[in-house]
KOLMARPA-857472 format. One line per field, with one value per residue (C-alpha): residue number from 0; y, z, x. Coordinates in pm, 1 decimal, always signed. Each point is the difference from the previous one (the first is absolute). Layout:
resi c(NUM_...) .
py c(Y_...) .
pz c(Z_...) .
px c(X_...) .
This chain:
resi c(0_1_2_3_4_5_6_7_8_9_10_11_12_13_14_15_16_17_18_19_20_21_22_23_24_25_26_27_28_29_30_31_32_33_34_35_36_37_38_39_40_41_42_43_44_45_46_47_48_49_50_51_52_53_54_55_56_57_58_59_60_61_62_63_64_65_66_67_68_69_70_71_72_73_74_75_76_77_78_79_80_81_82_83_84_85_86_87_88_89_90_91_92_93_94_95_96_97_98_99_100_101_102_103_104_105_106_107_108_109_110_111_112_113_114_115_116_117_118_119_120_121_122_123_124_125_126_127_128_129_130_131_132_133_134_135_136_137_138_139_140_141_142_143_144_145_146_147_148_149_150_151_152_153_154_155_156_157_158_159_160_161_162_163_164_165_166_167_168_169_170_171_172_173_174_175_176_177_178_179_180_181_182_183_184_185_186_187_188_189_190_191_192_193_194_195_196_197_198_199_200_201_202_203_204_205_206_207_208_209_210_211_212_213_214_215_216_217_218_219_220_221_222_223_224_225_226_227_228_229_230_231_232_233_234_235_236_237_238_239_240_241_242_243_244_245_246_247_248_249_250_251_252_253_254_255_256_257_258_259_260_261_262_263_264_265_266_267_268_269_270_271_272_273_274_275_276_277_278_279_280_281_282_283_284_285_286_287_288_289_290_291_292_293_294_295_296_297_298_299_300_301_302_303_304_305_306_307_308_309_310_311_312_313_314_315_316_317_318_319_320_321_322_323_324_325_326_327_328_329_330_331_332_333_334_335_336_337_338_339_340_341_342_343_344_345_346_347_348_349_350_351_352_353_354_355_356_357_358_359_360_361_362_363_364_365_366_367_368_369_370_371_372_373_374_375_376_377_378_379_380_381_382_383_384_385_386_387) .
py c(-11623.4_-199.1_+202.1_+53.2_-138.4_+0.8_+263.4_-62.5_+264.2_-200.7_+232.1_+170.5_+271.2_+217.3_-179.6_-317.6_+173.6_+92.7_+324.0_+273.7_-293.8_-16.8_+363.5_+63.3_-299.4_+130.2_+341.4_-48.7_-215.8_+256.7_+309.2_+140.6_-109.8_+341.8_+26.1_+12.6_-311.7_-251.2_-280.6_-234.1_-137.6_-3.1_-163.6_+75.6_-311.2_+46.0_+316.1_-201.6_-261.6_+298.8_+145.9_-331.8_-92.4_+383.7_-40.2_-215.4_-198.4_-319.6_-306.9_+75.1_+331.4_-26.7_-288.8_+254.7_+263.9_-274.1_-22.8_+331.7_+102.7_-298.9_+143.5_+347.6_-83.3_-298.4_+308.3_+254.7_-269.7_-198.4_+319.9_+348.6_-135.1_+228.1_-20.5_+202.1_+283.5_+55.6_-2.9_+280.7_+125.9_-85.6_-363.1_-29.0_+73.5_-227.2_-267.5_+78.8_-34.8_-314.7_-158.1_+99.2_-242.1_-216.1_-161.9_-358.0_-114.1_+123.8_-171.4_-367.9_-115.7_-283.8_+101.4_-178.1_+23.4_+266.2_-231.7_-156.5_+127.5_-29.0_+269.8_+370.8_+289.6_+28.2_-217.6_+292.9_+388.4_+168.9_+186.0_+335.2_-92.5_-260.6_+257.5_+249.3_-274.8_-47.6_+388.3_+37.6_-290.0_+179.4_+394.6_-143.6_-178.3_+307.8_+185.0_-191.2_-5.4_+385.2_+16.6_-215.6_+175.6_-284.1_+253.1_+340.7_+60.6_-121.3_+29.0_-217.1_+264.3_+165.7_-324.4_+85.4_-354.7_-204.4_+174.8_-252.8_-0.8_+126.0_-310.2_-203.9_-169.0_-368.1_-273.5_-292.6_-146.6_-346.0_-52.1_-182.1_-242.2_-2.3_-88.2_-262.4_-167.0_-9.6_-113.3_-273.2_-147.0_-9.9_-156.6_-275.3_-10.3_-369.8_-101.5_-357.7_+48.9_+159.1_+282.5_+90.0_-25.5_+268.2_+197.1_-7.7_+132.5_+272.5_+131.6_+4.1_+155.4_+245.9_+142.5_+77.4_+142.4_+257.4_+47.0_+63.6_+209.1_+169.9_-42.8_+23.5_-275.2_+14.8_+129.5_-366.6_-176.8_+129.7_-24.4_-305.6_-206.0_+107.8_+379.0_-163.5_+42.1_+112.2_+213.2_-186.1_+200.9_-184.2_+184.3_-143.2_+200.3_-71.7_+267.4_+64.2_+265.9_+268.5_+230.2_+159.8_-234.6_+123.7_-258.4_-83.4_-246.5_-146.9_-113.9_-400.9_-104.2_-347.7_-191.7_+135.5_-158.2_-329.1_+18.1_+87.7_-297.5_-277.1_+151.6_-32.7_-414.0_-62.2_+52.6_-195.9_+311.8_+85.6_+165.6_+313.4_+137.8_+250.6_+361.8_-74.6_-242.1_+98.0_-312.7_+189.3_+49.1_-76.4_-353.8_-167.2_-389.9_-218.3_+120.2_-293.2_+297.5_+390.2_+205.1_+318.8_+19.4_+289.1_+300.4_-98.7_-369.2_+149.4_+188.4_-298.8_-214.8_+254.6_+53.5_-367.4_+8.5_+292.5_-209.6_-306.0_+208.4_+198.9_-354.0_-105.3_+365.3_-45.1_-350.0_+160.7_+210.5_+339.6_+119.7_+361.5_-182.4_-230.4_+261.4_+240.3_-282.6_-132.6_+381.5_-0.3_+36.8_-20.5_+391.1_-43.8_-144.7_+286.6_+204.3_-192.2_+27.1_+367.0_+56.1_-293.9_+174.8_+370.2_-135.0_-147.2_+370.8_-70.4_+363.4_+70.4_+128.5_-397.7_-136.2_+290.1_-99.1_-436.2_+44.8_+179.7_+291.3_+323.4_+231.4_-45.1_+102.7_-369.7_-136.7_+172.9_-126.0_-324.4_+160.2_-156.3_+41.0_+355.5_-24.6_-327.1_+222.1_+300.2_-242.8_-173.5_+308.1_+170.2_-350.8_-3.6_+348.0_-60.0_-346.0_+129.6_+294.6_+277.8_+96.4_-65.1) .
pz c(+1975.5_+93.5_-22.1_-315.7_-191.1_-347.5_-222.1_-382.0_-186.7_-348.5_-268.4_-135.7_-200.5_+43.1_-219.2_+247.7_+255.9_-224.3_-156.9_+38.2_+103.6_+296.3_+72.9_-25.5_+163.3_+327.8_+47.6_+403.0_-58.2_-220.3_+240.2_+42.5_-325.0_-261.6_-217.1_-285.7_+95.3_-305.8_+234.7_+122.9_+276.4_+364.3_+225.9_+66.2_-122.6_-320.9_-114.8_+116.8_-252.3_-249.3_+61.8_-35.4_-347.6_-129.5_-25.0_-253.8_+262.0_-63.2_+240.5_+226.6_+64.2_+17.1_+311.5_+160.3_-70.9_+142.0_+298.2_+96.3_+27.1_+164.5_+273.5_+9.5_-54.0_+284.3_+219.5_-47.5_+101.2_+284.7_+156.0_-112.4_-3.1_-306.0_-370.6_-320.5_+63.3_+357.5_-3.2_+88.6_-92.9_+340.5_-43.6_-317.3_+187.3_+341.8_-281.7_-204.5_+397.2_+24.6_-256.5_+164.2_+310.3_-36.9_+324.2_+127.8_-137.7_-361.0_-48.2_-71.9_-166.3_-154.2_-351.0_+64.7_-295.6_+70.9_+32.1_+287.5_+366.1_+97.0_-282.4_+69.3_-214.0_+137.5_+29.1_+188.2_-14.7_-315.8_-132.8_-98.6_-385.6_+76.1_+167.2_-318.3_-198.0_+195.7_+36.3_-341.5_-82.4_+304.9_-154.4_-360.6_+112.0_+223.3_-313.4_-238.4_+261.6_-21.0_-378.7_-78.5_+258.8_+260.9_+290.5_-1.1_+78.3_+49.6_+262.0_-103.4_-190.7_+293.7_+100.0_-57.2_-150.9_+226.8_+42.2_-180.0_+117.0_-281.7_-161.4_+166.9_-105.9_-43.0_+237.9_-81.3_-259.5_-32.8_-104.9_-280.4_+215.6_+186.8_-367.9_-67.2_+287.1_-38.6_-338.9_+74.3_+282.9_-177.8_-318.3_+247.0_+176.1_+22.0_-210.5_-15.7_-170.8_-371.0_+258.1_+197.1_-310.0_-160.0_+342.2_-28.3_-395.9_+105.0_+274.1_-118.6_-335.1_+197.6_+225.2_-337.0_-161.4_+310.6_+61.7_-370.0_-66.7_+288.4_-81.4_+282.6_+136.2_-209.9_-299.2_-85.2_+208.1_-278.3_-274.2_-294.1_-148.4_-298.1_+162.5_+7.8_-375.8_-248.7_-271.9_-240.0_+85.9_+286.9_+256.2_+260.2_+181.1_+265.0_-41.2_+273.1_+122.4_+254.8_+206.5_-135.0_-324.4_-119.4_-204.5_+36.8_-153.8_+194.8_-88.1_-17.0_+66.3_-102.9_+371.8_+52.3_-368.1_+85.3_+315.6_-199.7_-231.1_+295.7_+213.3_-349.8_-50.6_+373.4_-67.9_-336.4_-204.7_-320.2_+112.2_-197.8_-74.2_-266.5_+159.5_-70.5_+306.2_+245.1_+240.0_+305.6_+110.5_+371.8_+9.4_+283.4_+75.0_+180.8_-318.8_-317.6_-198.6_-38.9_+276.1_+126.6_+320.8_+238.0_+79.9_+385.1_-160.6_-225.6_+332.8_+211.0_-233.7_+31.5_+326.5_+47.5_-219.2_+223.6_+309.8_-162.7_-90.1_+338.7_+160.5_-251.0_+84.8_+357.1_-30.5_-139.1_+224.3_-178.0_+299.4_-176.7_-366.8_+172.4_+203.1_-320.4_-192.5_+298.9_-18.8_-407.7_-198.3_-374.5_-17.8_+146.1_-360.3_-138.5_+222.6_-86.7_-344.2_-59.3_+315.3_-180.4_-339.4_+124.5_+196.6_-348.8_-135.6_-161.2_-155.6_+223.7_-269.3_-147.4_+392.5_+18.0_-335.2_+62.9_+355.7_-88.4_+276.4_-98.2_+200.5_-86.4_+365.4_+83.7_-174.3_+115.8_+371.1_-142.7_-56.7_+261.7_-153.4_+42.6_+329.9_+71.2_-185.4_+257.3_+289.0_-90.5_-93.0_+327.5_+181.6_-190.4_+101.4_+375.1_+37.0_+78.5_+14.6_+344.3_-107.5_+361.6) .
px c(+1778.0_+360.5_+310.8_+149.8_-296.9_+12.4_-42.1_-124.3_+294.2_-13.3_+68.9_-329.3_-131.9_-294.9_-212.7_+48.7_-231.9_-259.9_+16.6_-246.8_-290.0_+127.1_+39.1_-349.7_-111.5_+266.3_-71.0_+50.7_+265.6_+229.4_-136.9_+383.1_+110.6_+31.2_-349.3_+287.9_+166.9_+152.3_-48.9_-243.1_+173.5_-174.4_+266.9_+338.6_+108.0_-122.8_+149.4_+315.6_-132.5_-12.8_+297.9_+224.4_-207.1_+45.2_+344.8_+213.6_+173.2_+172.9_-74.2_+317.8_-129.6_-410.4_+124.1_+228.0_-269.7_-273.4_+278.5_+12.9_-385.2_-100.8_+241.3_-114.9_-401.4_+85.2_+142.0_-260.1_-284.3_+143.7_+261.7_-121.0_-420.3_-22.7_-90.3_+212.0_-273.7_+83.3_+364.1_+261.5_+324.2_+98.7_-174.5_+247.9_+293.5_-95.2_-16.4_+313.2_+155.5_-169.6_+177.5_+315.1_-136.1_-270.3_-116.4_+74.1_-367.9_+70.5_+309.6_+114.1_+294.0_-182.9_-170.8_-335.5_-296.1_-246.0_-264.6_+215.4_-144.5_+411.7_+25.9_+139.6_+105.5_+355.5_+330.2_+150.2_+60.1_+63.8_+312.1_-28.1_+3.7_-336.1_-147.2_+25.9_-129.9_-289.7_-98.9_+30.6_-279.2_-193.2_+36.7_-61.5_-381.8_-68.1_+74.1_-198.9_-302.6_-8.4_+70.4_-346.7_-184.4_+13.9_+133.6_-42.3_+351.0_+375.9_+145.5_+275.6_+140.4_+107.4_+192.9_+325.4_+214.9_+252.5_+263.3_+299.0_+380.2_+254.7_+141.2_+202.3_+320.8_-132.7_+148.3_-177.8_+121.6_+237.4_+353.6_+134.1_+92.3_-296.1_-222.3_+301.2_-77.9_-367.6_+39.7_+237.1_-251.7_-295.2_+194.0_+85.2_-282.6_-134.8_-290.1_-152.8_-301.7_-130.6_-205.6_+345.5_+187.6_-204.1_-22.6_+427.4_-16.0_-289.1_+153.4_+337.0_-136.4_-159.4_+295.8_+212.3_-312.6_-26.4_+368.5_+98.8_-316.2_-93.9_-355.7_-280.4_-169.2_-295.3_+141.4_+127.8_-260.2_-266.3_+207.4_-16.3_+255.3_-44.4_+170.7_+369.3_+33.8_+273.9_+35.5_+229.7_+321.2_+108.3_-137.6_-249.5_-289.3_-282.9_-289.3_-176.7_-312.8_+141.6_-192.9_-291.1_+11.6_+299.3_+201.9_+364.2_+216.9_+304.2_+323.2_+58.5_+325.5_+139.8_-18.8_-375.0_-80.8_+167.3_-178.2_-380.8_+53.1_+130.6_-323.0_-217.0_+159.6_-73.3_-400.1_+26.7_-19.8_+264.6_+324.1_-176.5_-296.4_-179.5_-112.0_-363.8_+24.7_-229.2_+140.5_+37.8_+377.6_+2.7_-218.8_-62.4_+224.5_-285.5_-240.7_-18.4_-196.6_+199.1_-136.8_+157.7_+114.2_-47.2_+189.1_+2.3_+88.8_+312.9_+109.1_-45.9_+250.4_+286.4_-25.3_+36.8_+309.7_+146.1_-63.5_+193.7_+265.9_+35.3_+45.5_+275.6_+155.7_-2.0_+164.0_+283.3_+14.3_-129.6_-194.3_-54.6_-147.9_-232.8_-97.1_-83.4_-156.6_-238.0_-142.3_-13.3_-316.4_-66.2_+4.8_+384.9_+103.1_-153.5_+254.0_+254.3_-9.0_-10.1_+270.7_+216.8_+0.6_-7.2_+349.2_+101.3_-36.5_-303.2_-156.0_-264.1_-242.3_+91.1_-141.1_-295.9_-167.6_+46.8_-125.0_-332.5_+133.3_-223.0_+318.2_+370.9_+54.4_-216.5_+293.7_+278.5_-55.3_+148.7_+318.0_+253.3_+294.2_+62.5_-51.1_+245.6_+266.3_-59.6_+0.6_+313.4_+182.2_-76.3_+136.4_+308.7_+55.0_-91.4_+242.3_+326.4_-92.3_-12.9_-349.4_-130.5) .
């Protein structure tokens, strides 16, 4: 078998495998699985199957899930030689470490398909927070596997989680300035054809939508047109599907709505739409048909607009700007929009409920201003001052 083969994890349920047919019919096969077991599955791989169809996942999270277990299953086979049955607390941990540092051969910074023999399961180390994320898939299939009888025992329960830093006060977010001037270069960026003149509208659209919203990159991604909507009294809202399916609905302002109907004329669509439009928001510019573009494809688009607009920065000689913007990301609007308004003396309660945060204390790390205050008070005090 090659290295990081593939591994069948589509979502499936115990009936997929045969029901109680197949148990009789596999007595050898199912010899350390519980005589009370509620599953049929034989391989390792297939109680993964079970486990990612038993839960009601959404897409985003079955391919995260589907992410995560190819990695560990991938592990256990080609670096620990062992199956679910045979594993250790002490294999757990080795594993949770070897997310912390995966060797040379597991990494590549290019995301090839699986099916690709160039393909590997890593772009690079993860941070403490990835790490949680995949333990947590690993504890919840070990978990499952004992629950239906699969494994006698669990001895992921004795992993203890990632251990996670207290929140920090977040740094990466952009100025005002910074968003004016990626604004202004994309508005003027040059477009000579229908397809770049609809890139220009898209991706011009899309910074406001993220900057005034501070939506996640797949909340607008998946939404439809037909989620910018109003209510009649003048106000404007974008709904979109948080974490764990939990609805929100955003504030519109006026420039984001003049920028959704100039991105709507661009692709030959009415400046306005009814909420039973299922068009999809984000579309792709080279496609005559409505097709939704990807999440890595939204991301792609404003990280070209930060690159254009660290270039104009550092030909005006804003070394510091185009410095910030060359390391920005789509999540950075998201940043800036709750530090921006949490500056502006936003209520925090007002930030905590529009940015789908489950903690207040998630929100308060946006807070700046306090801090500036404090910093500029103590200056004022130090300058002219014999404090030293």
């Amino acid at each position: 078998m090659k290295k990081f083969a593939l591994i069948d994890l589509e979502p499936a349920t115990a009936a997929t495998f045969g029901g109680g047919e197949r148990r009789q019919g596999n007595l050898t096969g199912l010899r350390d699985i519980a005589d009370d077991a509620i599953t049929d599955a034989l391989t390792d791989s297939e109680i993964a199957r079970e486990f990612i169809g038993h839960g009601e996942l959404g897409p985003k999270s079955i391919a995260n899930t589907q992410k995560e277990l190819f990695r560990f299953l991938t592990w256990c086979r080609e670096e620990a030689g062992k199956t679910l049955r045979m594993l250790t607390v002490a294999d757990l941990n080795t594993y949770k470490d070897f997310l912390k540092e995966p060797p040379a051969d597991w990494i590549s910074s290019t995301k090839w398909p699986r099916s690709d023999p160039r393909y590997r399961p890593f772009s690079g180390p993860l941070s403490d927070a990835s790490r949680r994320q995949a333990m947590i898939a690993v504890k919840g299939l070990m978990a499952f596997a004992e629950q239906t009888g699969y494994l006698r025992r669990d001895p992921g329960a004795l992993v203890k989680n990632v251990k996670m830093p207290h929140v920090k006060r977040v740094t990466r977010y952009l100025t005002q300035q910074a968003i004016s001037l990626a604004l202004e270069t994309v508005s003027q960026r040059a477009a000579t054809t229908p397809a770049a003149l609809r890139q220009r509208a898209r991706d011009r659209f899309l910074l406001l939508a993220y900057a005034h919203t501070g939506a996640r990159l797949n909340e607008i991604v998946s939404a439809d047109m037909g989620a910018v909507y109003t209510e009649g009294n003048g106000r404007w809202w974008l709904d979109v599907m948080g974490k764990g399916g939990k609805p929100r609905r955003l504030p519109v302002p006026t420039d984001l709505l003049d920028a959704y109907r100039l991105y709507r004329q661009a692709f030959e669509l009415l400046p306005q739409t009814v909420r039973a439009d299922t068009t999809p928001l984000v579309l792709s510019s080279r496609s005559k048909t409505p097709v939704r573009i990807s999440d890595e494809a939204a991301s792609d688009a404003l990280k070209a607009v930060f690159s254009e607009a660290a270039s104009a920065a550092a030909a005006l000689g804003d070394a510091d700007t185009a410095a910030t913007l060359r390391q920005a990301s789509t999540h950075w609007l998201r940043h800036s929009m709750l530090t921006n308004h949490a500056n502006n003396g936003v209520q925090l309660k007002t930030l905590q409920e529009t940015a789908g945060h489950a903690s207040i204390a998630t929100t308060a790390a946006y807070l700046h201003k306090t801090d500036n205050e404090r910093h500029d008070e103590i200056l004022a005090s130090v300058n002219g001052k014999n404090i030293v």
